[in-house]
N, C-alpha and C positions, 0 to 999 in steps of 0.2 A: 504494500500500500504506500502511496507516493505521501497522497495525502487525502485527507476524510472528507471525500465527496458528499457528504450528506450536509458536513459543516460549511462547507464552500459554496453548496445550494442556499442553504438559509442566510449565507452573506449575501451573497449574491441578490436575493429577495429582498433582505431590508434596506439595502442600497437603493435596489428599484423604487422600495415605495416613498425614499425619502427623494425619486425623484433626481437621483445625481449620478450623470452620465463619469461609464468608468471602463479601464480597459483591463482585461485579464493577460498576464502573464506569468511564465511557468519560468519560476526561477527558486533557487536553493533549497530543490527536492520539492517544491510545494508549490501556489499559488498567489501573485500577488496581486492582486487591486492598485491599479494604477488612477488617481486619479488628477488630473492637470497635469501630464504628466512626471509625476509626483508617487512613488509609493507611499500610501495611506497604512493599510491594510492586508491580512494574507493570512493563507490555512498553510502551517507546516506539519508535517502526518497530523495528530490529533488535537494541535495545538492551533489558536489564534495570534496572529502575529500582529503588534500591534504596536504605529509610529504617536507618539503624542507628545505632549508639549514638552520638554525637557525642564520644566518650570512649575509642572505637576507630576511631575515620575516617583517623588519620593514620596508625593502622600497617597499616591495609586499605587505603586511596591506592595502593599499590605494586605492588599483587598483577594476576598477568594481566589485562589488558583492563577495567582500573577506572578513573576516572576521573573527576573532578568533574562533579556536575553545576551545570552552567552553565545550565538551560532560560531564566532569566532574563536571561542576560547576566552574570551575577554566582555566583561559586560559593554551593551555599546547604550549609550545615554539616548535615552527617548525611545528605546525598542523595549517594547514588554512580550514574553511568551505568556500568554493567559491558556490552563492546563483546564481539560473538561470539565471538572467541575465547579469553572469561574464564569464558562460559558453552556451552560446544561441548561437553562432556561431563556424563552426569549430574551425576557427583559434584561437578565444579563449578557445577552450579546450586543443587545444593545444600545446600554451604559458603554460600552467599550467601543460600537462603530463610529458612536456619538462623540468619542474624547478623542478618536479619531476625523472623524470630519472635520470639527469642533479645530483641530490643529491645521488641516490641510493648507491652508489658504496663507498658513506662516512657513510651511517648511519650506524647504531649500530645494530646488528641482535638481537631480544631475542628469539630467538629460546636456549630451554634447551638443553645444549652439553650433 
């Protein structure tokens, strides 16, 4: 399993219904939500990958099933792994598309100009 297709439908869903155009891309093992493009968002195997404010990371660190993300070996500041049971109910998926969106519009594109 690359990554949880089931999780990646119901991103997929609540994106749509907030109405905000987004592009999928298959990169580090998993799925990410491109949006402006900007990685927002993304399923890695069972987890939600998740970009936010670097300015809220330490008081969202704590909450159900979050958790640095490490993909590097190194925590990288504004990535949270959020683990199934941070994300097992709607509403908890989405508190986190939300603090995702909620950042998009500040973060930094690397897309090569």
């Amino acid at each position: 399993m690359a990554y949880d297709e089931q999780l990646a439908d119901r991103l997929r869903t609540m994106i749509r219904q907030k109405n905000t155009p987004f592009v999928e891309k298959k990169m580090m093992g998993g799925l990410c939500i491109m949006i402006d493009d900007k990685m927002c968002v993304g399923v890695v195997k069972d987890q939600l990958m998740a970009r936010i404010d670097p300015d809220v990371y330490e008081d969202v660190l704590n909450q159900r099933g979050s958790r640095e993300m490490d993909f590097t070996g190194r925590p990288m500041k504004g990535f949270l792994f959020i683990q199934p049971e941070g994300i097992d109910m709607d509403d908890d998926l989405e508190y986190w598309v939300d603090l995702c969106l909620e950042y998009n519009p500040k973060a930094k594109s690397s897309k090569k100009k």
